[in-house]
C-alpha positions in Angstrom: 3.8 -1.4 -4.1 0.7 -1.6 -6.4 1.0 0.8 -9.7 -1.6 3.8 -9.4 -5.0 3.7 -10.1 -6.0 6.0 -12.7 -8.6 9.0 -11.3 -12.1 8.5 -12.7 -14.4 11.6 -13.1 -18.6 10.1 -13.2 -19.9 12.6 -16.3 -23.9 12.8 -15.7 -26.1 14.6 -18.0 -29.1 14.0 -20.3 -27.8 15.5 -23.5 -25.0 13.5 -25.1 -23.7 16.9 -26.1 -22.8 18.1 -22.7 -20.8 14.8 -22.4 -19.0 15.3 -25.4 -18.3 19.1 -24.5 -17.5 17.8 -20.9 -15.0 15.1 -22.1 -13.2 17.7 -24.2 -12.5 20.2 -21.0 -10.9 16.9 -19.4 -9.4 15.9 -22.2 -4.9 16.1 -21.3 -6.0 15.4 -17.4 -5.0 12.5 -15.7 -8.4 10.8 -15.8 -11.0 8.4 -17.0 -14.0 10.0 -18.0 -17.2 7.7 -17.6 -20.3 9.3 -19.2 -23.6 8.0 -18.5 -26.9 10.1 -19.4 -29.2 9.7 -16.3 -29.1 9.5 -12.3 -30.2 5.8 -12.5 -26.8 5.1 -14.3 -25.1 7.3 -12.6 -25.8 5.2 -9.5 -24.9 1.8 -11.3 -21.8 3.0 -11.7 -21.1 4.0 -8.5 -22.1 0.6 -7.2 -19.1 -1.6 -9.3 -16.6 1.8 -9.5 -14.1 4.4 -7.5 -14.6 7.7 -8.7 -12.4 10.9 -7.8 -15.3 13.4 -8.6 -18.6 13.2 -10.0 -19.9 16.2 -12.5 -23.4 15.9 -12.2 -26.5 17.6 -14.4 -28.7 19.5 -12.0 -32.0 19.2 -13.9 -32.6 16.2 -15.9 -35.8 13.9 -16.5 -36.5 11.6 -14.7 -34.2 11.2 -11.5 -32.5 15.1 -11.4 -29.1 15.7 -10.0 -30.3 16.8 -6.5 -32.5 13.1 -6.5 -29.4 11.4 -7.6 -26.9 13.4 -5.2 -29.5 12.4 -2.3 -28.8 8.7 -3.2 -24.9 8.9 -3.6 -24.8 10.7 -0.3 -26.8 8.4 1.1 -24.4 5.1 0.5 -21.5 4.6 2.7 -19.3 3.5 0.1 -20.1 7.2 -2.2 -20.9 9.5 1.0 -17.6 11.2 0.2 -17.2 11.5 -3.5 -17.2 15.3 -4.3 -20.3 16.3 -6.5 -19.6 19.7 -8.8 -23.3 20.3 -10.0 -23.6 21.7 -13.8 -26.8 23.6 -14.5 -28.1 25.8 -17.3 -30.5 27.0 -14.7 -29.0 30.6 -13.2 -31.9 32.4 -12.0 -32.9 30.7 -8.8 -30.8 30.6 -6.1 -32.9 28.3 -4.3 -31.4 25.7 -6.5 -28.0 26.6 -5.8 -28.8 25.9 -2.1 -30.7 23.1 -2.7 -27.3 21.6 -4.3 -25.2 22.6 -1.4 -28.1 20.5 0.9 -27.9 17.4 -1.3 -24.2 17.3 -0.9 -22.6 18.9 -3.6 -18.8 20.9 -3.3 -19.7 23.3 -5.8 -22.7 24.7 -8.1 -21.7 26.1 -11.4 -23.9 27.4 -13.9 -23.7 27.3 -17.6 -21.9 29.2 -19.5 -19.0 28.3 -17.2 -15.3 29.0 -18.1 -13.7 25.5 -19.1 -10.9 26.3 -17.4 -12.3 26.9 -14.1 -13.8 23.4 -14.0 -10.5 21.8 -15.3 -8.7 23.6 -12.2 -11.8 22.3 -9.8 -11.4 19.1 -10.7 -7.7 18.6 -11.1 -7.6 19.6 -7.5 -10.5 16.9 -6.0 -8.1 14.1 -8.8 -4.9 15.1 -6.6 -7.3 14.7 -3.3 -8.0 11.5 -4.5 -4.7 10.9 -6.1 -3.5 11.2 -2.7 -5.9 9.2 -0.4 -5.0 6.3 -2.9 -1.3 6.8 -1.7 -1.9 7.0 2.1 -4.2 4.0 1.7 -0.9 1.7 -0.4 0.9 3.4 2.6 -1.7 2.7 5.7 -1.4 -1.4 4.3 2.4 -1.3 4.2 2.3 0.0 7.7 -0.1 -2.6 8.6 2.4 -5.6 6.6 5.2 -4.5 8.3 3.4 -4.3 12.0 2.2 -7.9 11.1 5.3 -8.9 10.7 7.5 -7.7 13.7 4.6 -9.4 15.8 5.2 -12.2 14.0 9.2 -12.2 14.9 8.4 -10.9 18.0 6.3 -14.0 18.9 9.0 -16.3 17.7 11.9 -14.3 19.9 9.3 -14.9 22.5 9.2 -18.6 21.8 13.1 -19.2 21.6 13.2 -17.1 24.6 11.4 -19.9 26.2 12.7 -23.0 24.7 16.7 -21.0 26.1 14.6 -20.6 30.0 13.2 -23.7 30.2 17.4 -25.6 29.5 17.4 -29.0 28.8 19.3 -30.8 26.4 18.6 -29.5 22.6 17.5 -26.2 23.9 20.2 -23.8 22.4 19.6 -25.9 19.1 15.6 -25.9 19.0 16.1 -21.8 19.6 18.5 -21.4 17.0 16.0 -23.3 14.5 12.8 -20.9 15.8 14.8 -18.0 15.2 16.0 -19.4 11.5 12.6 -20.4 10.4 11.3 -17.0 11.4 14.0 -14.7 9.8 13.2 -17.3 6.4 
């Protein structure tokens, strides 16, 4: 079995502060932070990486979280990555909701307790943490499968070779059945 993959959070704000701040609540998790300061970056990384969750800025220039959120959701390979929004912005609820539409798991606003969000996101890392392990699991499964049909199919042959007699049959079985057990 492969070693496990280390959880990777997507960090997504405009002010290298909040990324700093953000990678210090993380910091003793499991995880690999990835900081990147707008949605367009945010989606370049999703195209070459596996993330576990994705903290995302709701209001930046530019692309804003809920434009960016639209786009992850959009792709079949990111539909399913859990979004946390992080906003400064506490006065409208209409922007909560419009988070929630976009895709998003949860809304928080700022000031949020750091220990809240470590607790959110450790449990979305063990989600991931385990999907990772079904999937080493689902292609054992599927090894194993592959190979009783294999033996299967050469018990089938030496089956055949033992019906059919003739001189050298017993012997030609025998050798299916060693080459297939090699």
């Amino acid at each position: 079995m492969s070693s496990p993959r280390t959880a990777k959070i997507l960090l997504v704000d405009d002010r290298m502060e909040n990324l700093v701040a953000l990678e210090a609540i993380l910091q003793g998790l499991p995880v690999e932070p990835v900081a990147v300061t707008s949605g367009e970056e945010a989606l370049k990384k999703l195209l070459v990486g596996d993330f576990a969750v994705i903290l995302l800025d709701a209001q930046m220039p530019g692309m804003d979280g809920f434009e960016t959120a639209a786009h992850i959701k959009q792709r079949e390979r990111t539909r399913h990555v859990p979004i946390i929004f992080l906003t400064a912005v506490d006065r409208d609820a209409h922007l909560a909701f419009r988070g929630y539409a976009a895709g998003a798991v949860d809304y928080i606003t700022k000031p949020f307790d750091p220990w809240v969000l470590r607790a959110k996101v450790s449990v979305f890392v063990e989600l991931w943490g385990r999907k990772e392990q079904l999937g080493v699991q689902a292609a054992t499964v599927r090894a194993v499968q592959a190979e009783n049909a294999r033996l299967r199919d050469a018990i089938e042959e030496a089956r055949s070779v033992l019906r059919g007699g003739g001189d050298g049959g017993v012997e030609k079985a025998v050798e299916l059945l060693t080459r297939a057990g090699e």
